[in-house]
C-alpha positions as semicolon CSV with decimal commas, in nm:
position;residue;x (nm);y (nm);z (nm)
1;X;0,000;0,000;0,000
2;X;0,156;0,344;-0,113
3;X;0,190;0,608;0,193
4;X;-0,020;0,927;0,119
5;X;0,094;1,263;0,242
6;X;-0,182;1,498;0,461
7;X;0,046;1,781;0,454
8;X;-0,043;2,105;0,286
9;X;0,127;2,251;-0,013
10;X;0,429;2,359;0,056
11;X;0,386;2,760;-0,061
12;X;0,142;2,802;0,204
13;X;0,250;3,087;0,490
14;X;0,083;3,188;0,762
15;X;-0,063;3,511;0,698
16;X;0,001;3,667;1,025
17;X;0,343;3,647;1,191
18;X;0,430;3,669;1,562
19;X;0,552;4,027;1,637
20;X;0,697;4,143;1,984
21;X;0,544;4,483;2,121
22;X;0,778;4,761;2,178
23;X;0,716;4,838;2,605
24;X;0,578;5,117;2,648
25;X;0,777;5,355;2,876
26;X;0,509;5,458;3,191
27;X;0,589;5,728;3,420
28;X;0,442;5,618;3,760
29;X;0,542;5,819;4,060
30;X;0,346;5,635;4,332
31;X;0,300;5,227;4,392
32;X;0,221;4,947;4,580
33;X;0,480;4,695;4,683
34;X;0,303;4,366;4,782
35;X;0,524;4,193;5,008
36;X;0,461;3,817;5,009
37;X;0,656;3,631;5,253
38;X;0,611;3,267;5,284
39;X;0,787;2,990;5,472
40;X;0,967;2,907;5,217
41;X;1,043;3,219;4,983
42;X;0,956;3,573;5,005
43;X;0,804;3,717;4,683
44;X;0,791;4,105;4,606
45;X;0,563;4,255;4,344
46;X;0,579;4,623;4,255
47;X;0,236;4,743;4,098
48;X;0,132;5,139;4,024
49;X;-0,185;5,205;4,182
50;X;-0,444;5,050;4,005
51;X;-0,281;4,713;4,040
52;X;-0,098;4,669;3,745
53;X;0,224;4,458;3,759
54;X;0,544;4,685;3,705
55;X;0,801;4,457;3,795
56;X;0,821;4,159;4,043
57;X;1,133;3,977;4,243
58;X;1,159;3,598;4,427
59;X;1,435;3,520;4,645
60;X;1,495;3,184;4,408
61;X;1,526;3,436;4,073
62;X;1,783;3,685;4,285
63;X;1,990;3,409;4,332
64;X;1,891;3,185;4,616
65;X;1,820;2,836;4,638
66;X;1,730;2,573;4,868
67;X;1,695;2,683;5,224
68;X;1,848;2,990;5,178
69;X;1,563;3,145;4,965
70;X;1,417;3,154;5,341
71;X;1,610;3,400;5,494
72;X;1,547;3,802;5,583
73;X;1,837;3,866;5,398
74;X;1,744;3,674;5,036
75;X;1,396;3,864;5,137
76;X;1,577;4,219;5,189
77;X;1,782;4,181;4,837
78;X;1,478;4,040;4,665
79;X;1,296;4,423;4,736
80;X;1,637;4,573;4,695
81;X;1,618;4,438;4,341
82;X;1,254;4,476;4,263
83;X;1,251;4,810;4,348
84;X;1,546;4,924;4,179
85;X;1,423;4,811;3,879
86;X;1,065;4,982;3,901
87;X;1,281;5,317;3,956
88;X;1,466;5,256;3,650
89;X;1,136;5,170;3,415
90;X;0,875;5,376;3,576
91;X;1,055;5,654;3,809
92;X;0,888;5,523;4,138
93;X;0,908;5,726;4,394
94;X;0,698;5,696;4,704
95;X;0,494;5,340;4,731
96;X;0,231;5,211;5,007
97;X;0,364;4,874;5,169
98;X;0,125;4,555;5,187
99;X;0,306;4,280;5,334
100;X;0,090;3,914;5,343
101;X;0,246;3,586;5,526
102;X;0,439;3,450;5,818
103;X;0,745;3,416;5,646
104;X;1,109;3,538;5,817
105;X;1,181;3,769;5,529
106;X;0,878;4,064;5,597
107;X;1,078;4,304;5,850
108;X;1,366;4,310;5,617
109;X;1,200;4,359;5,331
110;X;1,010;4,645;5,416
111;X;1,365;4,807;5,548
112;X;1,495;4,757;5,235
113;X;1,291;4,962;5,031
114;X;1,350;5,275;5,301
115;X;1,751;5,225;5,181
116;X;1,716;5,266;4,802
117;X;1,580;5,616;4,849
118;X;1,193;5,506;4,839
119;X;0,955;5,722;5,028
120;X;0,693;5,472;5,229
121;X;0,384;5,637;5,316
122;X;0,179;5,323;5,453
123;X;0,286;4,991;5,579
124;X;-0,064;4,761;5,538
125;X;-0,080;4,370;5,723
126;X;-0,277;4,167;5,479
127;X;-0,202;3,797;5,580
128;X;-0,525;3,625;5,646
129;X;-0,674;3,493;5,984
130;X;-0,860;3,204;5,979
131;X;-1,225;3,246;6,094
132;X;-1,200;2,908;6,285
133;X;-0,998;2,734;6,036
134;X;-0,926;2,403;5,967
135;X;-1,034;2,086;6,194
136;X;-0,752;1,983;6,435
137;X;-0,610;1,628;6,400
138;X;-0,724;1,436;6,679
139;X;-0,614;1,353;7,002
140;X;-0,263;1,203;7,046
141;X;-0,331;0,816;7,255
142;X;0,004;0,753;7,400
């Protein structure tokens, strides 16, 4: 039995091609950093003030891995870096602080944005509290 090709003919193109967007250079004076800071990693997000993403840091794309992605200081150069790079695309300079999770890295982050010349004009607690929360595992029979 012969093999039959399903291909198309070979001229075709596709009739549009792909084309990267030239970014768009935004002058946004005042932000929001969201501080996330977990167990495990801290991640910082730098947003203007409707909400939309500028720039955004982990500790594990700074640099760190492992265990040490943990600590206040991966969390302190992870802002360092996020919010060096917002003032060089967007000219940031005065942002509210929202800082979510237990994690180690939240003091040190917020101290680092006060040492790259940032003005901070509210520090905001956002990690949640559970309204009862889970069920606890039961009682230990020793």
């Amino acid at each position: 039995m012969p093999k039959t090709s399903t291909s198309k003919a070979s001229g075709s193109k596709p009739t549009t091609a792909a084309r990267a967007r030239k970014k768009v250079k935004r002058t946004v004076t005042t932000g929001i950093v969201h501080i996330f800071a977990s167990f495990n990693n801290t991640i910082v997000t730098v947003t203007d003030s409707q909400g939309n993403t500028i720039t955004w840091q982990t500790a594990g794309a700074v640099g760190f891995k492992g265990a040490r992605k943990s600590t206040p200081y991966a969390a302190q150069m992870t802002a360092k870096k996020a919010i060096v790079e917002a003032i060089a695309l967007c000219g940031l300079k005065s942002v509210d602080v929202e800082v979510c999770g237990p994690g180690p890295g939240r003091e040190s982050a917020v101290r680092a944005l006060g040492t790259e010349g940032i003005v901070v004009l509210r520090i905001t607690d956002r990690t949640g509290v559970p309204h009862n929360g889970c069920r606890p595992s039961k009682e230990r029979r020793v």
